[in-house]
C-alpha positions as CSV (number, residue, x, y, z in Angstrom):
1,X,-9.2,32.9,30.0
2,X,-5.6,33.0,31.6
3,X,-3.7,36.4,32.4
4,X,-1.8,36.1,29.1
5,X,-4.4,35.3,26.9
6,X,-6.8,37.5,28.3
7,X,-3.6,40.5,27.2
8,X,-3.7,38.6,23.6
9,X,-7.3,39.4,23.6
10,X,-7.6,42.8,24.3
11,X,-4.5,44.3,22.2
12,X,-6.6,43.0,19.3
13,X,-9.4,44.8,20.8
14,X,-7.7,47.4,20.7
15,X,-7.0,47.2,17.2
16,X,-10.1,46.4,15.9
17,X,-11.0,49.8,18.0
18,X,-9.0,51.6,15.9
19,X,-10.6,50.3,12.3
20,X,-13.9,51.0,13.5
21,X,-12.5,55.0,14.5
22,X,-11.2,55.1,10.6
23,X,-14.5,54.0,9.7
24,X,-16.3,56.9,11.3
25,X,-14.1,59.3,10.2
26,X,-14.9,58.9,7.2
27,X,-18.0,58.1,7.5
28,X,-19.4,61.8,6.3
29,X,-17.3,62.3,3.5
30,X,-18.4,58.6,2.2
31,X,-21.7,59.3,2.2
32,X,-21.7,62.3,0.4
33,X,-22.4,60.5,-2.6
34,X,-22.0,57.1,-4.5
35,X,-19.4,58.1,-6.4
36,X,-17.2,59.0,-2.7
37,X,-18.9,55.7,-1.2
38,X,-17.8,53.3,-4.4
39,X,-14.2,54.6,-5.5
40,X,-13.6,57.7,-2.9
41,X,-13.8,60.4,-5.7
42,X,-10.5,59.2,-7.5
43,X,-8.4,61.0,-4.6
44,X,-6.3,58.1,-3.4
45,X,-2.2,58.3,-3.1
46,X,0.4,56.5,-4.3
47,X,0.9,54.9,-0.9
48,X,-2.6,54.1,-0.1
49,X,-3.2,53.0,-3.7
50,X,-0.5,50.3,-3.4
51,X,-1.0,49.1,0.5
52,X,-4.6,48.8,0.2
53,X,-4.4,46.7,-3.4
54,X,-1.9,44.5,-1.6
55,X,-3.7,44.2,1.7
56,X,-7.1,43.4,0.4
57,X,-5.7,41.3,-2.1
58,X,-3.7,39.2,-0.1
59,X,-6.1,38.1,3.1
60,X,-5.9,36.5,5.3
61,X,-4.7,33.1,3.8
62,X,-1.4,35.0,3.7
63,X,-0.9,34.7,7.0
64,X,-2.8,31.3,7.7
65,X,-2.9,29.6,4.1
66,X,0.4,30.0,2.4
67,X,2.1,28.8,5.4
68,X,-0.1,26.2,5.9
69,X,0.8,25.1,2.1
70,X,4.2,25.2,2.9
71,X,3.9,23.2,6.2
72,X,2.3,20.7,5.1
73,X,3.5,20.3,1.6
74,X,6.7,21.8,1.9
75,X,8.9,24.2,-0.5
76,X,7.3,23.5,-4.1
77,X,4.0,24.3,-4.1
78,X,4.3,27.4,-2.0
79,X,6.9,28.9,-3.3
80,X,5.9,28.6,-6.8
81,X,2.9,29.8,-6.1
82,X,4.5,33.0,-4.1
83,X,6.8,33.4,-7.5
84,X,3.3,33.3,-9.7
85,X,1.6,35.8,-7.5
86,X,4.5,38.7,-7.3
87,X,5.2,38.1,-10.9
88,X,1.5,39.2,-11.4
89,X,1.2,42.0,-9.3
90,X,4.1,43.4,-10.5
91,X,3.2,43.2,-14.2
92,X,-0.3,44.3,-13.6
93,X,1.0,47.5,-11.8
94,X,3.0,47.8,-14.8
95,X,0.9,47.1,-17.8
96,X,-2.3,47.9,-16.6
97,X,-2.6,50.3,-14.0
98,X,-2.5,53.4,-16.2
99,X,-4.3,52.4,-18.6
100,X,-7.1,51.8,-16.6
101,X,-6.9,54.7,-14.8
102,X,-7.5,57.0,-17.6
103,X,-9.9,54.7,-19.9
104,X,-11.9,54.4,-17.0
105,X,-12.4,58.2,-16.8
106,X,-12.6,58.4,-20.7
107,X,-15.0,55.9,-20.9
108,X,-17.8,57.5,-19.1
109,X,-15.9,58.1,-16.1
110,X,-16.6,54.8,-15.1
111,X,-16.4,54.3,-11.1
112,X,-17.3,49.9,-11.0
113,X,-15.9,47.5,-13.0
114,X,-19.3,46.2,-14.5
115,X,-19.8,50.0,-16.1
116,X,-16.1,50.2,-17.6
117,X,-17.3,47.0,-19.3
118,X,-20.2,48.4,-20.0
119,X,-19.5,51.9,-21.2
120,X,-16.0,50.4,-23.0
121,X,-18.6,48.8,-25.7
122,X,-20.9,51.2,-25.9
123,X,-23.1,48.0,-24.6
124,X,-26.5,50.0,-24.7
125,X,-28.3,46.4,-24.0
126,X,-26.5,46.2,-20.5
127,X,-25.3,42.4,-21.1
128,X,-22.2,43.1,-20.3
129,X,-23.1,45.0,-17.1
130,X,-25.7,42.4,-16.1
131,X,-23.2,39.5,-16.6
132,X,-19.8,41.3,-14.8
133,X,-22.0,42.0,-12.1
134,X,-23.5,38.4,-11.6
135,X,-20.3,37.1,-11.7
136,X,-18.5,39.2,-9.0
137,X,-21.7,38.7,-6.5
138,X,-20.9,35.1,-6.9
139,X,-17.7,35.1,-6.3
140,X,-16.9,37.5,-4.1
141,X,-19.6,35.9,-1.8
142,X,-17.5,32.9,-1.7
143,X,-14.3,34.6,-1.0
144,X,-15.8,37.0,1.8
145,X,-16.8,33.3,3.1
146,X,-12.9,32.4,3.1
147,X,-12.5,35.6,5.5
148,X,-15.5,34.6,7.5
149,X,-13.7,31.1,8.1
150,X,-10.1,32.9,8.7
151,X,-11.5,35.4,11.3
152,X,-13.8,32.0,13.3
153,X,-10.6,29.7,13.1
154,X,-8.1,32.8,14.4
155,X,-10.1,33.5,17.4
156,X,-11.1,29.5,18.6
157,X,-7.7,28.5,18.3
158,X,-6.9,31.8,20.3
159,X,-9.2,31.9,22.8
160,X,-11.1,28.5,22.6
161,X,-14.1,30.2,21.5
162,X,-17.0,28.3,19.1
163,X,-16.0,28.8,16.3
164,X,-19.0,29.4,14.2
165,X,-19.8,32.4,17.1
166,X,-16.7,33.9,15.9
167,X,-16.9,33.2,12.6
168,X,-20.5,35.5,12.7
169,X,-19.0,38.0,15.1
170,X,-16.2,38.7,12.6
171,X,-18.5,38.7,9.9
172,X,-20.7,41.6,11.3
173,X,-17.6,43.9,12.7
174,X,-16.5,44.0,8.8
175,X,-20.4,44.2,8.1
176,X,-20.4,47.2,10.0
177,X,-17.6,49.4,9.6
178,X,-17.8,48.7,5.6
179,X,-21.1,50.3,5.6
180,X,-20.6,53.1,7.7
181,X,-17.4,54.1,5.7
182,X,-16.9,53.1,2.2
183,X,-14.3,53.5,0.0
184,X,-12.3,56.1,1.8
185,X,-11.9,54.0,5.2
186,X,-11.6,50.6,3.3
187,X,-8.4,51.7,1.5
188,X,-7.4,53.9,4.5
189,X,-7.5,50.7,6.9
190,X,-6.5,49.0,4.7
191,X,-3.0,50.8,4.5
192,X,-2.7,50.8,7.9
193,X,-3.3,46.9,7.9
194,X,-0.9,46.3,5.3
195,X,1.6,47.4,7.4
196,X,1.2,45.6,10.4
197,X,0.7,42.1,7.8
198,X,4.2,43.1,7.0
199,X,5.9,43.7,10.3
200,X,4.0,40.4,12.0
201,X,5.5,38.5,9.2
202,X,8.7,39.8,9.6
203,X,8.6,39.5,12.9
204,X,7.3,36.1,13.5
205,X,9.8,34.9,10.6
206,X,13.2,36.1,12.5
207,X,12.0,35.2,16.0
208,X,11.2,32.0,14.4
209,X,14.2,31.4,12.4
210,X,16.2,32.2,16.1
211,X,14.1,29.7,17.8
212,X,14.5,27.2,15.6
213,X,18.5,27.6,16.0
214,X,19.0,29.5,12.8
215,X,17.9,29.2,9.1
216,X,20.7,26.3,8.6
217,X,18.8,24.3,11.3
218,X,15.6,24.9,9.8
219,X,16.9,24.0,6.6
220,X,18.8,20.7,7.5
221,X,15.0,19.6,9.0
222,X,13.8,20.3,6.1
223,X,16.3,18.5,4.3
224,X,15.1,15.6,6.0
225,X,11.9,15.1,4.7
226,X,11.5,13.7,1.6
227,X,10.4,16.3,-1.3
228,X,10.1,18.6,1.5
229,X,12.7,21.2,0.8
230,X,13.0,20.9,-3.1
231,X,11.6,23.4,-6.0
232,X,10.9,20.1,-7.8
233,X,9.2,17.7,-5.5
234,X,7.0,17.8,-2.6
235,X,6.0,16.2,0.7
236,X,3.5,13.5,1.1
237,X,2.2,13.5,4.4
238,X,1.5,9.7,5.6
239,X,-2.3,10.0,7.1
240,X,-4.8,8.2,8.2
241,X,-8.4,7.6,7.1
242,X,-9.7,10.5,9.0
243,X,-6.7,12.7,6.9
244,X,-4.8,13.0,10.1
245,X,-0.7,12.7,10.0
246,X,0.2,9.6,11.3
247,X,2.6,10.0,14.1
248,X,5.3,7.1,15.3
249,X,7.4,7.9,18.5
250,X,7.1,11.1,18.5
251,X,8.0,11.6,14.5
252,X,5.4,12.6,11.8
253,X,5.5,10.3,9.0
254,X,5.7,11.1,5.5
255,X,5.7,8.9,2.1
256,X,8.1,9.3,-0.5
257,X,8.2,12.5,-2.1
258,X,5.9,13.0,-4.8
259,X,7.3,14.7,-8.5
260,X,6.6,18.0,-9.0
261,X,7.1,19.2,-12.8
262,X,6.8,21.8,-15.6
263,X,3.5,21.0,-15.9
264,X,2.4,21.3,-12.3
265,X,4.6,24.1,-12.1
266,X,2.9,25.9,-14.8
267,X,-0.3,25.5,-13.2
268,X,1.0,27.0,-10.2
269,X,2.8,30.1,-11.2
270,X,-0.8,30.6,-13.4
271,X,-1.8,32.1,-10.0
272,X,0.0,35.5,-11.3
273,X,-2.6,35.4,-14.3
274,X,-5.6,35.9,-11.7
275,X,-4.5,39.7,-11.0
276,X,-5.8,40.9,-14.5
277,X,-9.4,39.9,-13.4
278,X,-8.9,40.8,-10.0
279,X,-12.4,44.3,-9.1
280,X,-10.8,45.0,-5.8
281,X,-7.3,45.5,-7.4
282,X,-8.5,47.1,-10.6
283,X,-10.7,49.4,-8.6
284,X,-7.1,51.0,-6.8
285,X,-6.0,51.6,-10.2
286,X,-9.4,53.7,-11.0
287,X,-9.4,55.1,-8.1
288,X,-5.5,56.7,-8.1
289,X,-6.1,60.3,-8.1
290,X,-2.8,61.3,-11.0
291,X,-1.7,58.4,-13.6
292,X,1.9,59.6,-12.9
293,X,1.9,58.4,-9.6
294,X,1.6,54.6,-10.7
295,X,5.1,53.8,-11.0
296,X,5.8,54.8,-7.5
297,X,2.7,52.5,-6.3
298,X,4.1,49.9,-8.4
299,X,6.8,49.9,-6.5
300,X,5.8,49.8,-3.5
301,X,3.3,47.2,-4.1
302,X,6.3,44.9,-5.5
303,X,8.7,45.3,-2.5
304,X,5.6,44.8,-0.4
305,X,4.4,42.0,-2.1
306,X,8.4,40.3,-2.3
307,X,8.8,40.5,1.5
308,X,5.2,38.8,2.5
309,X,5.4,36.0,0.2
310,X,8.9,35.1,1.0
311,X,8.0,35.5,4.8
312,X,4.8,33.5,4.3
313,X,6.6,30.8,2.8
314,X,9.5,30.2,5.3
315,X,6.8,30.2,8.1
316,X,5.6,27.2,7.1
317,X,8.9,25.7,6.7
318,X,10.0,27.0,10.3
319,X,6.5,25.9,11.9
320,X,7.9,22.2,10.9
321,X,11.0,22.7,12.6
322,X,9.4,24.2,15.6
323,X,6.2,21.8,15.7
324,X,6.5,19.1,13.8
325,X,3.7,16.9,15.6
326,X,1.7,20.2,16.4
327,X,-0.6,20.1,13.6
328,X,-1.7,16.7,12.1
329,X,-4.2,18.0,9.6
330,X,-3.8,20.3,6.5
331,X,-6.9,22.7,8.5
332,X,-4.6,22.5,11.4
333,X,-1.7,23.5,9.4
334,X,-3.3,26.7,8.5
335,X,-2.4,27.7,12.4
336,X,1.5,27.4,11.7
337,X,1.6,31.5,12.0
338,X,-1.0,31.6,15.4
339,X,1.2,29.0,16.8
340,X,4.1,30.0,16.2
341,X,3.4,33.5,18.2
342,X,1.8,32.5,20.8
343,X,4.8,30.0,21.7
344,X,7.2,32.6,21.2
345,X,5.9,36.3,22.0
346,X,5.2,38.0,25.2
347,X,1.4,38.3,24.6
348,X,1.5,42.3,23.9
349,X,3.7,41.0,20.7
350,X,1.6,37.8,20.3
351,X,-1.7,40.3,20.1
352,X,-0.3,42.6,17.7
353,X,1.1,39.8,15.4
354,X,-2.7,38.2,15.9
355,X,-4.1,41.6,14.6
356,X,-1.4,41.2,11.0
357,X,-4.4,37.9,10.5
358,X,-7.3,39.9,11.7
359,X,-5.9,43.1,9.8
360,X,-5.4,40.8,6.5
361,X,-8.4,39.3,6.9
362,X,-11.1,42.5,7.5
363,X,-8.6,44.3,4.5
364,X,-10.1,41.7,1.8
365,X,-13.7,41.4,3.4
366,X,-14.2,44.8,3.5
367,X,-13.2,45.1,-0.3
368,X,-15.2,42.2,-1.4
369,X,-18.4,43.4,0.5
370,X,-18.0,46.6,-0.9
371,X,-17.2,45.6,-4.7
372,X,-20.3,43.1,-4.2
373,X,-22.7,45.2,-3.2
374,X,-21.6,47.8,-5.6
375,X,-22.3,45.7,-8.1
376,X,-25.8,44.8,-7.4
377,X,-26.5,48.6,-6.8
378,X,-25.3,50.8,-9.1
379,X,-25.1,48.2,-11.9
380,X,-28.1,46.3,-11.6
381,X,-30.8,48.3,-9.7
382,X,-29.8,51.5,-11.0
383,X,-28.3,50.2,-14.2
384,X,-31.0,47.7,-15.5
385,X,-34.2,48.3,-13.2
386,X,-34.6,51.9,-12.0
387,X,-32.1,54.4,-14.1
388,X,-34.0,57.2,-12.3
389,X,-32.9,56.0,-8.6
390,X,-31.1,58.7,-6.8
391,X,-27.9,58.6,-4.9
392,X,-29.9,58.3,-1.7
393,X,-32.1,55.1,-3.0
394,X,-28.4,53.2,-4.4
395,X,-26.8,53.9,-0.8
396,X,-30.2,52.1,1.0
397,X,-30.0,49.0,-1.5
398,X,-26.1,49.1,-1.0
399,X,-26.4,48.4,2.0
400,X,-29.4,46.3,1.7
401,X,-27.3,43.7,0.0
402,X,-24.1,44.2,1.5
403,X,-25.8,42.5,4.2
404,X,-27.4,39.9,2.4
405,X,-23.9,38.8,0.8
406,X,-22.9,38.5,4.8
407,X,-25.3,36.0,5.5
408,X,-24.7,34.4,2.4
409,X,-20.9,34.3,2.8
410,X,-21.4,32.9,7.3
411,X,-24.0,30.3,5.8
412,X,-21.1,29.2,3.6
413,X,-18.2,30.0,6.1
414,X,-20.6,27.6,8.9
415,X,-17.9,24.3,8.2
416,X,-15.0,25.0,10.5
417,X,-13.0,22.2,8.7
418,X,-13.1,24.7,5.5
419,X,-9.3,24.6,4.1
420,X,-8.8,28.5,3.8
421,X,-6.4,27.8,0.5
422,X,-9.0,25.6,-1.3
423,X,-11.9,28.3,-1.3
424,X,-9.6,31.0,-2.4
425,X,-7.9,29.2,-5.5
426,X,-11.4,28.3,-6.6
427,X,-13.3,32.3,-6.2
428,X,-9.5,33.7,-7.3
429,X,-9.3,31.6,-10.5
430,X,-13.3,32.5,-11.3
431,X,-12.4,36.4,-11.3
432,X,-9.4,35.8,-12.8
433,X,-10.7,33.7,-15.9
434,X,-13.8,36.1,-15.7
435,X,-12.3,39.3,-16.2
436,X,-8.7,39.0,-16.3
437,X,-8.9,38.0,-20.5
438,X,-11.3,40.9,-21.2
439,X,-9.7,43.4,-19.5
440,X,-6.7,42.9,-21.3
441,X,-8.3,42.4,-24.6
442,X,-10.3,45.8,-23.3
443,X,-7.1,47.8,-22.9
444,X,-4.5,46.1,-25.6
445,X,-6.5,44.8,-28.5
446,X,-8.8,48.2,-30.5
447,X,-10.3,45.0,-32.7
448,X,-12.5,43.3,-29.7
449,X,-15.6,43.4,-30.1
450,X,-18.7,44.1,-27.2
451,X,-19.4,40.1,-28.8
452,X,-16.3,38.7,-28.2
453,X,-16.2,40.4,-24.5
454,X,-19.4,38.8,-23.6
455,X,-18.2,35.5,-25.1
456,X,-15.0,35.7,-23.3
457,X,-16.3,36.5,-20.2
458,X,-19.4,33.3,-20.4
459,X,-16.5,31.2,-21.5
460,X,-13.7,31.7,-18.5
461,X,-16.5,31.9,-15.8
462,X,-18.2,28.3,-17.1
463,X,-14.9,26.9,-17.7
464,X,-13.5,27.1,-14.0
465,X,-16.5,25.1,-12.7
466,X,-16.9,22.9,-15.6
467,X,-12.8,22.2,-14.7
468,X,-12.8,22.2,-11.0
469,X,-15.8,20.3,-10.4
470,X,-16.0,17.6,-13.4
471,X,-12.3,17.4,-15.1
472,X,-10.2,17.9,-12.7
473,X,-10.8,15.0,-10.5
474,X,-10.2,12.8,-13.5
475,X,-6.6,13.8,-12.9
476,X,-3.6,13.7,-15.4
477,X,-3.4,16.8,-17.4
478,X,-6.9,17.7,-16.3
479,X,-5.3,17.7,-12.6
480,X,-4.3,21.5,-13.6
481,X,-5.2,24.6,-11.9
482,X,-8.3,25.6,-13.4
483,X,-7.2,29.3,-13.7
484,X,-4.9,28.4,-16.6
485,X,-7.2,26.6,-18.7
486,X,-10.3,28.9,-18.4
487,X,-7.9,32.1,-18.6
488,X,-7.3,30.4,-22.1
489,X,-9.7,29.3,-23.8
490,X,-11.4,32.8,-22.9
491,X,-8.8,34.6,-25.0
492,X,-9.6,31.8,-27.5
493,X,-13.1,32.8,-27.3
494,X,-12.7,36.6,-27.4
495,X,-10.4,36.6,-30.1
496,X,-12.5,34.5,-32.5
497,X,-15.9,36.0,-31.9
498,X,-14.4,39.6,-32.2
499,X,-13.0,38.4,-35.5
500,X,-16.3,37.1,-36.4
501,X,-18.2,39.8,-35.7
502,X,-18.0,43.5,-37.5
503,X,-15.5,45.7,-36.3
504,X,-16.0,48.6,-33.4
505,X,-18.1,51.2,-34.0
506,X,-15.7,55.1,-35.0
507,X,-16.8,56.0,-31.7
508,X,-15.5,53.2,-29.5
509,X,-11.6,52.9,-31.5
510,X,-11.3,56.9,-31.1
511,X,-11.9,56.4,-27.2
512,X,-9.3,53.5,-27.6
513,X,-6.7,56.0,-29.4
514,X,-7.3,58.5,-26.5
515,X,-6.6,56.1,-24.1
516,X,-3.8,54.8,-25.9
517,X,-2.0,57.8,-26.9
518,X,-3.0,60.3,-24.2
C-alpha cells in the first residue's frame, strides 16, 4: 500500500471510528427498552428526521449507481429517474408524514410498520402482521446485500483488497454498531453521514467540472455521443461478448442512440412511487417527536434530496469526459465517483470523499438490519408465537436475527460482478408495490377494508416477481419497470376487495376521523 493510499485508508478509519463512538453512546439509552431500541421513543428532530430518511434511503448506489447509470447510459435514464425519486420524497414528506405520525400513535401507538398494519384493522388474526413482516425480511435482506456489495467493491478498487473479504468485513462493522445502538445511533449517524454524502458530492462535482475544463467542455463531450446527452434518447454502448466496451484507438465505441419515450419515461419517473412503501422512511415519520415539525423536515429533505441527485447525475456525465476508456463495463462504471477522487484529491480529501460512499452505504444497512430484524421480533415472535415475551427476550432474538439477515445478505452479496443499480430497483419496487398502495389506502381511503389490505399487499408483492422475472424479458410494454405495474394493480386489488367486503367496523372509521381531523 503506497504512502497516499495508505492516508486514503486511514481517514476512513477514522471515520468509521467515529460511527462506532455514536453507537456506544447510545448504546444505554437503546437498550433501555424495545420501544427506545425500535423507533428511539418518538424523540427525534426535525433535522435528524429528514438527514437520516434521506441518508438511509439513498445508499450507497447514490454515490456509485446513479453515476454509473449516467456514465454508461448517459443523461435519460438518470435523470429521469433522479426527477422520479425527488418528486416522491417530496410528496411523501408532504402528504404522508403527518399523518402517519399521529395514526401511528392513535392506532395503538404503533412503533413497526407490520403493527400499524396490524392495529390500523383491528387485524386480531395477525395476517396482516405476519405478511408485512415476511415481506420486509425478504426484501430488506436483498437490499442490505446491495450495501454488502457497495462496501466490498469501494474498498478493492481502493485498496486492491479481495473483494469478498471486504464485502464480509463491511458487513460485520454495520452488524456491529447496529446492534449495540439501535434506533437512536442509526438516525444519529445517519445525520452526520448525510452530510458528508452531500459535501463529497458537491465536492467531487465542481472539482470535476474544473478538471474537465468547465461544464461547457463536459457538455460538448457529451454532445458527442449519440443519445448520450438527450432527455429523450440514450447511449448504446458498443461491447463485446464478455459485455465489455469495445475500444478503437483510443475511443470507446457506441451504437446509435437508442429512443427513449413516454412510456419508458413513465416507468422511470415510477421510481418516486416506491417512497410510499418505503419502513425505513415511514419509520422517521413515526418516529418525529411533534407533527408540527414535518414541514420544516420536509424541507430539508427536499433541498437535500435536489442537490444529491443533480450531483449524482453530472458525475456520471463528467467521469466520461474525464475517463472515457477507464471503465469498460456497466460494474466498472459504478466506480465513476471512486475514480474520479482519487485522480483528483490530495488523499486527506480523497478519504473523506471515500467515507460520503462508506457513510451512504452503513446509513441504509444499518436501517435495513434494524427494520428487518424488528420485524421478525416484535412482530412475529412476540406478535404471533410468544405474546408473553419480555423486553429482554425481543432484544436477544433481535439480535439473534439481525445476524442471520447478515449472513443471508454476504451469501447473496458473494458475486462481485453484482450491478449495484439492478438489486436495488428490484428490493425498491417490492417495498414499494408491497406497502406503498396500502399505506395510502390506510391513511386516505376510511372505506378499505383489513380484506382489501391483505389483498393489496399479496398482489403488489407477487406482481413484481411475476413481472421482473417472467414478463419483462418478453420485452415491449412488458419491458416496464415493475414498480409501476405491481403499484397498480395493487390499488386495483385493494379497492375492489374493500368494496366487496362489509364496511369497517364503528371502531376502526372513528380512529380514522381522529386521525383525519386531529
Amino acid at each position: 500500500m503506497s504512502g497516499e493510499t495508505l492516508q486514503v485508508f486511514i481517514t476512513m478509519v477514522i471515520y468509521m471510528s467515529v460511527v462506532i463512538v455514536i453507537g456506544l453512546y447510545f448504546a444505554k439509552r437503546s437498550n433501555e427498552s424495545s420501544d427506545n431500541f425500535f423507533l428511539g421513543g418518538r424523540t427525534i428532530g426535525p433535522w435528524v428526521s429528514a438527514l437520516s430518511a434521506a441518508s438511509s434511503d439513498m445508499s450507497g448506489w447514490l454515490l456509485m449507481g446513479l453515476p454509473g447509470v449516467a456514465y454508461w447510459y448517459g443523461l435519460s435514464d438518470a435523470v429521469w429517474t433522479a426527477i422520479g425519486l425527488a418528486a416522491g420524497t417530496i410528496i411523501n414528506w408532504i402528504w404522508v408524514a403527518k399523518r402517519l405520525r399521529r395514526y401511528s400513535v392513535i392506532a395503538g401507538n404503533s412503533i413497526t410498520l407490520p403493527e400499524f398494519f396490524s392495529n390500523r384493522f383491528k387485524d386480531t388474526k395477525k395476517v396482516l402482521l405476519t405478511l408485512t413482516a415476511l415481506w420486509i425480511l425478504v426484501f430488506f435482506v436483498v437490499y442490505a446485500a446491495s450495501c454488502f456489495v457497495t462496501v466490498g467493491k469501494l474498498f478493492s478498487t481502493l485498496f486492491g483488497f479481495s473483494y469478498i473479504s471486504m464485502m464480509i468485513l463491511g458487513a460485520v462493522f454495520v452488524l456491529f454498531y447496529t446492534t449495540v445502538g439501535g434506533f437512536l445511533a442509526e438516525t444519529a449517524s445517519d445525520t452526520m453521514q448525510a452530510s458528508i454524502m452531500i459535501l463529497a458530492l458537491s465536492t467531487v462535482l465542481i472539482v470535476g467540472t474544473s478538471a474537465a475544463g468547465g461544464m461547457s467542455e463536459v457538455i460538448n463531450n457529451a454532445k458527442s455521443i449519440p443519445g448520450f446527452f438527450e432527455f429523450f434518447g440514450i447511449a448504446s454502448p458498443a461491447v463485446g461478448s464478455d459485455g465489455t466496451q469495445l475500444v478503437v484507438n483510443g475511443v470507446p465505441q457506441f451504437g446509435a442512440a437508442g429512443k427513449y419515450g413516454f412510456y419508458t419515461i413513465l416507468s422511470t419517473l415510477a421510481w418516486g412511487l416506491g417512497y410510499f412503501g418505503m419502513p425505513h422512511v415511514l419509520l422517521r415519520f413515526m418516529a418525529i417527536r411533534d407533527e408540527k415539525e414535518v414541514r420544516i423536515s420536509a424541507t430539508i429533505a427536499g433541498v437535500w434530496v435536489v442537490i444529491s441527485l443533480f450531483a449524482a447525475v453530472m458525475i456520471g456525465i463528467i467521469g466520461r469526459a474525464l475517463f472515457p476508456t477507464a471503465l469498460t463495463t456497466a460494474g466498472a462504471a459504478e466506480t465513476v465517483f471512486i475514480v474520479t477522487a482519487q485522480t483528483l484529491f490530495n488523499p486527506i480529501f480523497a478519504g473523506l470523499a471515500m467515507a460520503g460512499i462508506l457513510a451512504a452505504t452503513i446509513s441504509s444497512a444499518d436501517s435495513y438490519l434494524l427494520i428487518g430484524a424488528s420485524a421478525f421480533s416484535k412482530n412475529i415472535y412476540q406478535g404471533l408465537f410468544k405474546e408473553e415475551a419480555t423486553d429482554k427476550q425481543v432484544m436477544i432474538m433481535t439480535r439473534i436475527i439481525l445476524f442471520t439477515i447478515t449472513i443471508i445478505g454476504i451469501i447473496v452479496a458473494l458475486n462481485e460482478n453484482s450491478v449495484i443499480f439492478t438489486i436495488v430497483s428490484f428490493a425498491w419496487a417490492g417495498l414499494g408495490a408491497t406497502f406503498g398502495p396500502v399505506m395510502l389506502f390506510s391513511l386516505f381511503w376510511k372505506r378499505t377494508t383489513r380484506e382489501g389490505a391483505i389483498a393489496g399487499m399479496l398482489a403488489g408483492g407477487i406482481t413484481v416477481f411475476v413481472w421482473k422475472l417472467l414478463l419483462k424479458p418478453m420485452g415491449g410494454l412488458f419491458g416496464v419497470y415493475e414498480l409501476l405495474p405491481a403499484f397498480i394493480i395493487s390499488c386495483i386489488f385493494i379497492y375492489a376487495i374493500s368494496k366487496m367486503t362489509a364496511e369497517p367496523s364503528a371502531e376502526i372509521q372513528e380512529e380514522f376521523e381522529m386521525a383525519k381531523n386531529k
